[in-house]
N, C-alpha and C positions, 0 to 999 in steps of 0.2 A: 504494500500500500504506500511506505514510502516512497517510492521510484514513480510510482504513477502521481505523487503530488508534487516532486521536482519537474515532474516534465514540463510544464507551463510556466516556469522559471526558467528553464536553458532553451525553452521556445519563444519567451518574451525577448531574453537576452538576445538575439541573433534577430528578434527583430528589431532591436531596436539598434543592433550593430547596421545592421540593415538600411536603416532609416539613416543613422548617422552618414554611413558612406555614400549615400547617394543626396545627400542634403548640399545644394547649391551653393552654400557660403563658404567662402572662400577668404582664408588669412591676408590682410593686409601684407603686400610685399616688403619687407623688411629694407634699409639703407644698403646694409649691404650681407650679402648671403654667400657660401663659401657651401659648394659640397662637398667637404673632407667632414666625413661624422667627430673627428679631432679635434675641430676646429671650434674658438668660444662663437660662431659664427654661422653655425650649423642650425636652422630651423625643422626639424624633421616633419612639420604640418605644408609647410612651402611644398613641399617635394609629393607631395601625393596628388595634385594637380599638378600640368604641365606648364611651365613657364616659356618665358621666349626672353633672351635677350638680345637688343642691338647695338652697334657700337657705329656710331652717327650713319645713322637711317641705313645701315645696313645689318639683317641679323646673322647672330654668331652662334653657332654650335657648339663651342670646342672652350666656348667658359669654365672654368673652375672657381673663379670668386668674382665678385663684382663690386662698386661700392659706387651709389648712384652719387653723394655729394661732392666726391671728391673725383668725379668721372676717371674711373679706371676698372681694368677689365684682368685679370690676368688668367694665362692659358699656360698650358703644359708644352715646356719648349719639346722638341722632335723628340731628340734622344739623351737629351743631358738627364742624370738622375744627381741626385743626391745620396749622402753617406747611409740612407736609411731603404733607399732602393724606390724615394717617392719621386716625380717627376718635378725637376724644376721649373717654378715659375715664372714668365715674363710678364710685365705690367705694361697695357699698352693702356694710352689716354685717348679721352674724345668724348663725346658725348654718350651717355647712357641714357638709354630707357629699359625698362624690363615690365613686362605684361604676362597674363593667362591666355595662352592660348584656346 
């Protein structure tokens, strides 16, 4: 009898997971966002919708961090790594915007 009074408990929960993941609203974009999970710059809510960033009116792919006030964009140079096997960054400037696609 207990198992059949949790059911409507782990059946509420999944709807209402449910509900949440398909619910429209959408985090305010952040100044500036980095997807390294390492990073104090990492919003993990940002990331479950798709963003777009461009770097003066044209969009970029190949972002790792951004920072809209200080307009800079930095990307993973080709092959250079660092001592830890991460990819080094270059910081290119210009204008930024960043949206939801």
């Amino acid at each position: 009898m207990s198992v059949l009074s949790g059911l409507p408990t782990i059946a509420h929960h999944f709807l209402i997971k449910i509900k949440t993941m398909t619910d429209s609203t959408k985090p305010a974009l952040p100044d500036q966002l980095s997807i390294n999970p390492r990073s104090k710059h990492y919003v993990e809510e940002v990331f479950e919708h798709e963003i777009g960033v461009s770097l003066n009116g044209k969009e970029r792919f190949d972002v790792e961090e951004y920072c809209i006030s200080e307009g800079w964009i930095k990307i993973a140079a080709p092959k250079a790594l660092d001592r830890r096997g991460q990819p080094l960054l270059m910081k290119v400037k210009g204008t930024v915007d960043v949206f939801y696609k």
